[in-house]
KEBAGU-218480 format. One record per residue (C-alpha): x, y, z. Coordinates in steps of 0.25 Angstrom, whole numbers, padded with zeros to 4 digits, always signed. Each point is the difference from the previous one (the first is absolute). Layout:
# KEBAGU-218480
XYZ ...
# end
This chain:
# KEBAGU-218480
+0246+0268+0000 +0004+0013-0007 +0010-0002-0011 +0013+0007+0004 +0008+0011-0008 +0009-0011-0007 -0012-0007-0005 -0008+0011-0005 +0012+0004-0007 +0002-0014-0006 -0015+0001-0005 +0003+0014-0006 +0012-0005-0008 -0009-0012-0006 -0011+0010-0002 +0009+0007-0008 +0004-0011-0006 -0016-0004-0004 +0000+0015-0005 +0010-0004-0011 -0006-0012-0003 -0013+0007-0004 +0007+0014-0007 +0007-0010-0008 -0016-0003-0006 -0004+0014-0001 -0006-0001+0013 +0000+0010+0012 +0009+0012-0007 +0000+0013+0005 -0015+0005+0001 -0005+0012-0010 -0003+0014+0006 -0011+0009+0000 -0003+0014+0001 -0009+0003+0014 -0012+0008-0005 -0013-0001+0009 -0010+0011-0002 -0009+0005+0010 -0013-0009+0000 +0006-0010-0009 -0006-0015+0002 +0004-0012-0006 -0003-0016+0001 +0008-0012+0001 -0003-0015+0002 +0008-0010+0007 -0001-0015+0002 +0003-0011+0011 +0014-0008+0001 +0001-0016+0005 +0013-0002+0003 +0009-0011-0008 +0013+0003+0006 -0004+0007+0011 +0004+0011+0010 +0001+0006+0015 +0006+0010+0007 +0006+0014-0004 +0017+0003+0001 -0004+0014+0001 -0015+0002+0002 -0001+0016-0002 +0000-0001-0015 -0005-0016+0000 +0012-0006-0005 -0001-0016+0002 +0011-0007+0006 -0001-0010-0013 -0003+0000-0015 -0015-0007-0001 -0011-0005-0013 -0014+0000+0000 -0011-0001-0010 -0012+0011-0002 -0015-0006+0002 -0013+0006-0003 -0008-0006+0014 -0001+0015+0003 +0005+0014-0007 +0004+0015+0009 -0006+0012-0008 +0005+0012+0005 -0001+0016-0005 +0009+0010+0005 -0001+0015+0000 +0011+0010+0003 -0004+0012+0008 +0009+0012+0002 -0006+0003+0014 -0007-0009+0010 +0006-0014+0006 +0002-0014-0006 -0011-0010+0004 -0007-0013-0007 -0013-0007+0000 +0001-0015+0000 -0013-0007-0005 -0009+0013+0006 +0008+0000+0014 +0012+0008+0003 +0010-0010+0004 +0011+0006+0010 +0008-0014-0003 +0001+0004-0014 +0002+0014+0003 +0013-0003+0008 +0005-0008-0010 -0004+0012-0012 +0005+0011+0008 +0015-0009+0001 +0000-0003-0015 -0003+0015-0003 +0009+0006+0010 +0010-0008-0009 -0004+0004-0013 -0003+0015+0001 +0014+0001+0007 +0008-0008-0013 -0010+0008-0010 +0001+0013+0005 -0015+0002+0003 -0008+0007+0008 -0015+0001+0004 -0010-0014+0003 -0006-0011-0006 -0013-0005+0003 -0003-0017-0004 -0013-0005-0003 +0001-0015+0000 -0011-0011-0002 +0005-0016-0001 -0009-0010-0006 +0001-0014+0004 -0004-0012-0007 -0002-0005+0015 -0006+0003+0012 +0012-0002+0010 +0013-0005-0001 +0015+0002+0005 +0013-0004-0010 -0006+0006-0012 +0009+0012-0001 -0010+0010+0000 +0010+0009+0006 +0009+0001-0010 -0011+0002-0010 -0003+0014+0008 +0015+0003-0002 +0000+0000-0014 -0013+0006-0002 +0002+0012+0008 +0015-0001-0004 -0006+0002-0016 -0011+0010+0003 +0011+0009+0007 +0011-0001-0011 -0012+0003-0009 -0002+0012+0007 +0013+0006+0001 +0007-0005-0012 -0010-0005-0010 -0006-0011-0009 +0016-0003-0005 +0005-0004+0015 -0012-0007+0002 +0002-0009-0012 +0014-0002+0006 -0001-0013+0010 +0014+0002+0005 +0000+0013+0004 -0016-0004+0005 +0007-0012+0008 +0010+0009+0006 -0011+0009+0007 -0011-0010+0004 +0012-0006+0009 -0001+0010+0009 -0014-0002+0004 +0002-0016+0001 +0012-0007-0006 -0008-0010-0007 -0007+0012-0008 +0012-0001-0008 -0004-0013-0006 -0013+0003+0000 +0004+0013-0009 +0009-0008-0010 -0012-0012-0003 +0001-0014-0005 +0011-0007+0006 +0011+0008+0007 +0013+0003+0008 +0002+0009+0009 +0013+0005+0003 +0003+0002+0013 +0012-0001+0009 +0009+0008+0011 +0006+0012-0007 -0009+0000-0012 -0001+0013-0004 -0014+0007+0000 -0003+0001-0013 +0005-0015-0005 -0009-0004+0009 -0011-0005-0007 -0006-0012-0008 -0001-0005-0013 -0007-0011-0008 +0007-0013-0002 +0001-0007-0014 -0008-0010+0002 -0013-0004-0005 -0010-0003+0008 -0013+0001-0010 -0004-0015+0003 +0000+0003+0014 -0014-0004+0007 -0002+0002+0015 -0009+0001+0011 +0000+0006+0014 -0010-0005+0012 -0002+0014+0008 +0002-0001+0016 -0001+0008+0010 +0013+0004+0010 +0003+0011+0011 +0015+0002-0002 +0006+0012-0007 +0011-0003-0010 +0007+0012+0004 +0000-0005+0015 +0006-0013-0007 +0011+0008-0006 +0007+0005+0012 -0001-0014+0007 +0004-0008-0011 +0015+0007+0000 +0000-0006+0015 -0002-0014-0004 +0013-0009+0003 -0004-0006-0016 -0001+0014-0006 +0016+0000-0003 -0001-0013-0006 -0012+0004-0010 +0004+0011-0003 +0015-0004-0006 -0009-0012-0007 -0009+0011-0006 +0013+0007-0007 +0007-0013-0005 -0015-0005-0006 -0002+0013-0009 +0016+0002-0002 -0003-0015-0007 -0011+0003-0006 +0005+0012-0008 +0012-0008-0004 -0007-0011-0007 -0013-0003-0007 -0011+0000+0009 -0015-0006-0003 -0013+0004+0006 +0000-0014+0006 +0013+0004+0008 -0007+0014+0005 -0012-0008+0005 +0009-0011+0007 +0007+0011+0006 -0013+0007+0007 -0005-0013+0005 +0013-0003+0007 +0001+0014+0006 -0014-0001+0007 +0006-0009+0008 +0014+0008+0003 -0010+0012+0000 -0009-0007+0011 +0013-0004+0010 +0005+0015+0000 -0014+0006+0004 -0004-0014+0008 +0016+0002+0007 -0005+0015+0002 -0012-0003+0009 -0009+0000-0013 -0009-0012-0005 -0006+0005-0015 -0010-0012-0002 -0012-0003+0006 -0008-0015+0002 -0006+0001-0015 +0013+0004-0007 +0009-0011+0007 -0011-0009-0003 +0000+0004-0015 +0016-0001-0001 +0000-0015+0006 -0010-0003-0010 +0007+0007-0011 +0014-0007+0003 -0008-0014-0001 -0007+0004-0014 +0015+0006-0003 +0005-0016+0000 -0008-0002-0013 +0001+0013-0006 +0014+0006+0000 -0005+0012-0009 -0007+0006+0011 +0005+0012+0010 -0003+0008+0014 +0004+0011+0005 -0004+0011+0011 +0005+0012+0006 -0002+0006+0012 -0014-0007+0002 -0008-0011+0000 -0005+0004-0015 +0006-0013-0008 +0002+0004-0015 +0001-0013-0008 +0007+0000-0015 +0003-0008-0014 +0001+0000-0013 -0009-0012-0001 -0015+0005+0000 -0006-0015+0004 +0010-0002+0011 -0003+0014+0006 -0017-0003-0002 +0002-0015+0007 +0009+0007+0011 -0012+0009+0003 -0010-0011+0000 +0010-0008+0008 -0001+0011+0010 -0012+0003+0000 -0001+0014+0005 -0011+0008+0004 +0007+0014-0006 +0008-0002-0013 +0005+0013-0008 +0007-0004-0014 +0010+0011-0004 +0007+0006-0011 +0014+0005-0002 -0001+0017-0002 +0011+0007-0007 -0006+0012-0006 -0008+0010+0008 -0013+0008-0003 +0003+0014-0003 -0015+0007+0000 -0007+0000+0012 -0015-0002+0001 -0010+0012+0000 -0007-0002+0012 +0015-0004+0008 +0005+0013-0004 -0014+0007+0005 +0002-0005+0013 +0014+0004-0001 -0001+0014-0002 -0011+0003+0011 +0009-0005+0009 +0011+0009-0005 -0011+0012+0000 -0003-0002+0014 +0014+0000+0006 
# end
């Protein structure tokens, strides 16, 4: 059910209410600005990581520019990495190689993030992507590989046009790796972070930042699975759901009250196991079942092994891929015995991002550039 004007205005007010909760800690203040500069034939690199979700988030208030119908949190994982090279052209037409194929899925999604950008910035002529991802997997859906492909491309544009400084600047990163997903935002800002996001935002405050918490004790693991849904299919059904309005208002008054007082790592992973479930009756309510027979059959075992470990945590996002956390090394290395999996991929949180591309990637990438 579609929130209705009065709700949506009720959300904006608490967003604006959130917003002043996190100015009043130095977080999300007006955004520096750069100078546009691109030269002809310039190329640049950047690198982006995948996202999990913790508080999590569907559906877009206004999806021309990707503003979310919520504020949300997620944590940067290295179970895969997006490196992308960007060059400016004067003449030709924008296009982009994805993993050696020219993907027209990605294209439609480039061509609406640029149309936006060159339009704000004031710029004319192409840019032309050349994009690789590199998994530590084979297959797997829920592992926010998306959003590691916004921030990338988001970095190796910026670079392009505005330079080394902007691309340092995660904020002003964030802002533009949300219009190619709205989970590149997070994915931009690394380690563990907010995104805010609400009806009326303006453009440029919409972005994420990273939360003060830390999270260097943190082990995990993730059992990859395979699944056919599109998480952006998932968004325009979700806002349908009879639950949606209910999940959404809970969303607001979980991160108002966790700006307000002192929050723990603990309470973030708590807070992800419990919105894989709220997550799961949105997309079930929608038409949409995220897990299969093997992640179902891992969760029941997981809640039985919870019952003598309370320091262990789920979570998942829009697929069956189970990501499994705690600050407790033994506890996570019996869980994974206990489960006994045939696919198990341990993880690392990632909040800083390599600058200087490989030799033989940025090879590749200028012969694709010269055969355009």
């Amino acid at each position: 059910m579609e929130l209705t004007d009065s709700e949506t205005q009720e959300l904006k007010a608490t967003g604006l209410d959130i917003q002043r909760l996190a100015q009043k800690d130095g977080k999300f203040l007006p955004t520096k600005e750069y100078v546009a500069d691109p030269q002809d034939g310039e190329i640049s690199y950047g690198e982006g990581s995948p996202i999990i979700g913790l508080e999590k988030f569907l559906g877009y208030y206004d999806p021309s520019i990707n503003i979310a119908y919520s504020p949300s949190i997620s944590i940067n994982t290295d179970f895969s990495v997006a490196k992308a090279f960007c060059r400016y052209s004067k003449a030709g037409k924008d296009s982009i190689m994805v993993d050696g194929i020219t993907n027209e899925k990605y294209l439609a999604r480039m061509e609406k993030a640029l149309e936006l950008f060159r339009k704000e910035n004031h710029i004319e002529g192409s840019f032309q992507f050349y994009l690789k991802r590199e998994r530590k997997y084979k297959e797997a859906k829920g592992l926010g590989e998306s959003a590691a492909v916004a921030s990338a491309t988001a970095r190796a544009l910026l670079g392009c046009v505005f330079g080394k400084e902007a691309v340092a600047d995660n904020a002003f990163v964030s802002r533009y790796a949300r219009l190619v997903s709205g989970s590149g935002s997070r994915s931009a800002a690394g380690g563990i972070s907010l995104w805010l996001s609400f009806p009326g935002i303006a453009n440029e405050e919409c972005y994420a930042e990273r939360m003060d918490v830390d999270y260097k004790s943190l082990k995990f693991f993730t059992i990859p699975e395979k699944s056919l849904i599109e998480t952006i299919s998932a968004h325009s059904a979700a806002v349908q759901s009879d639950f949606y309005r209910e999940w959404i208002f809970g969303k607001y008054k979980r991160i108002k009250s966790l700006l307000e007082g002192q929050f723990s790592l603990e309470d973030l992973l708590s807070m992800a196991e419990k919105d894989m479930f709220r997550l799961d009756g949105i997309l079930m309510s929608s038409g949409f079942f995220v897990h299969n027979n093997s992640s179902m059959a891992n969760l029941s075992k997981f809640f039985n092994f919870k019952k003598s470990h309370d320091d262990v945590y789920v979570t998942a996002d829009t697929g069956p891929s189970l990501v499994f956390f705690s600050k407790n090394e033994k506890s996570l290395k019996e869980l994974e015995a206990y489960l006994n999996p045939e696919n198990v991929l341990y993880g690392n949180a990632i909040d800083a991002f390599n600058t200087n591309p490989d030799v033989k990637d940025r090879k590749l990438a200028e012969g694709y550039f010269s055969s355009l």
